[in-house]
C-alpha positions, 0 to 999 in steps of 0.5 A: 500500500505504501509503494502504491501511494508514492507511485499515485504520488508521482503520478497524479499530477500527469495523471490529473493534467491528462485528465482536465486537457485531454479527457475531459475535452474529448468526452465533452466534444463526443457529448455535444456530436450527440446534440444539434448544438448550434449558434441558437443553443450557443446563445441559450443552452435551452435551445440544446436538444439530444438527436443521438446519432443523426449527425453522424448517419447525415454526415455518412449520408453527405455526398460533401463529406465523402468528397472531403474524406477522398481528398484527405485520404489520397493526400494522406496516400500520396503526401505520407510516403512521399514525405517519408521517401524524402526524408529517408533519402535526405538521412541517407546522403547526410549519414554516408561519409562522403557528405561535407558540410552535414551541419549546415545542410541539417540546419537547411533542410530542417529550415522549412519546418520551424518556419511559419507556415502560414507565411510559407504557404503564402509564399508558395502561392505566388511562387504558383501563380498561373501567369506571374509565378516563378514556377511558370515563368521557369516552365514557360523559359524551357518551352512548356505551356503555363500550369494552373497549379491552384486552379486546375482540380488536376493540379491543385491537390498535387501542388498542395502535396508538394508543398506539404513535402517540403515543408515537413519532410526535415523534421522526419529526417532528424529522427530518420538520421539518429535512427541510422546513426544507432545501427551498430556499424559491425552490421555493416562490416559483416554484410560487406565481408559475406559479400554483400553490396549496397543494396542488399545492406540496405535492404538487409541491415538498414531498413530492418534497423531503422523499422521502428523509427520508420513505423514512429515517423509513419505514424507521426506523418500519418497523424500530420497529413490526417490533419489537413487544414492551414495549406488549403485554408491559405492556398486553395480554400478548399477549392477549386471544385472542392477538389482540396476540401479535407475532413479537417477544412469541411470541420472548420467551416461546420463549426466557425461558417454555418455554427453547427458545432454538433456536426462539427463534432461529429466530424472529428470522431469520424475522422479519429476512427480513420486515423486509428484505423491507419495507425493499427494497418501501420502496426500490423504490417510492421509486426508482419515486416519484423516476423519475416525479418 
């Protein structure tokens, strides 16, 4: 009993935050998807009726959100790995010993993520600019035609996903780095003296050493691109066509445009089950890739 005590001792206090910050908020958001709370209810509480699930049967019923729900998941889909394979890519040149100058280019490539990305997006919006944009005006220089890049459904997701790489790809990269970096290098003398080449230490040494780190950093990538939100509010908004509106973006406009905060919770569990979902397909093909390792 007196271990038990000083064990709640030392824990109740993280215990308690966690409850007040995290708990607490939830279950109240899960209360009010059960309501129609909107801006009536909002400025009298008598107005707040219990619907039990019509949120949700209206929102699976939505052709809008499953358009939101495509748009995130092949963000997620195309932007995830992606961002991934950069990333590992970047780790990989940083960690030969070749490489000159590995400071400064960490600091480079970490560069994008500890900017503002509001600012950053606004930015890329002009750097996208159909007539006035660098990126034209360097493709119009090589002879191809101009690219509505934030006009054009084809190319208003792919120019998002693009920017997203750039902007998130270093930080996966650090961690992705200090996981090369604890692979014992006795692996990798062993594989050269059995007359293994470079591929086969990567494919037998490197990546079944960095698969923790890999399922980390895709869970965390995961989680980010889920949230899909500031790049289409400030680039796209949402369109055209709501060819860039996410989970995220239609929670936004349920809960802050039309004040129809029960949806709006709605939304957000919905999009928590998908996000779950991925995250336990992620852990089991991890478990699967470190049996048959």
């Amino acid at each position: 009993m007196r271990h038990s005590l000083a064990a709640w001792a030392f824990a109740g206090p993280g215990v308690a935050i966690i409850a007040v910050f995290f708990v607490l908020p939830v279950a109240a958001a899960f209360a009010v998807s059960l309501t129609d709370f909107d801006i009536y209810a909002l400025a009298d509480l008598k107005n707040l009726r219990f619907v039990g699930l019509r949120n949700y049967i209206e929102l699976v019923q939505a052709p809008l959100f499953w358009r939101a729900l495509a748009n995130t998941l092949y963000f997620v889909a195309i932007g995830g790995p992606l961002s991934i394979a950069a990333s590992l890519g970047a780790a990989l040149l940083l960690n030969t010993q070749a490489a000159r100058f590995k400071a400064f280019f960490r600091t480079a490539l970490f560069a994008p993520v500890i900017t503002t990305l509001v600012a950053v997006a606004v930015i890329w919006r002009y750097l996208l600019h159909t007539r006035y944009g660098m990126v034209n005006f360097s493709l119009t220089s090589l002879g191809f035609p101009q690219v509505d890049w934030l006009g054009d459904p084809h190319f208003s997701m792919p120019a998002i996903i693009l920017f997203a790489t750039w902007k998130n790809f270093g930080y996966n990269m650090i961690i992705l780095l200090a996981g090369l970096q604890a692979i014992p290098k006795e692996l990798y003398e062993a594989a050269r003296i059995d007359g293994a080449g470079n591929f086969r230490q990567f494919a037998h040494v490197t990546l079944p050493g960095l698969a923790p780190t890999l399922f980390l950093v895709g869970i965390l990538t995961m989680a980010g691109y889920f949230q899909l939100f500031a790049e289409p509010y400030v680039m796209t908004q949402g369109g055209p066509v709501q060819s860039t509106l996410s989970v995220l973006y239609l929670m936004y406009e349920q809960a802050f445009k039309w004040w129809s905060l029960g949806s709006a919770s709605a939304i957000a569990f919905i999009l928590f089950l998908f996000m779950l979902a991925v995250a336990s397909l992620q852990l089991l093909v991890t478990r699967r890739m470190g049996g048959a390792t």
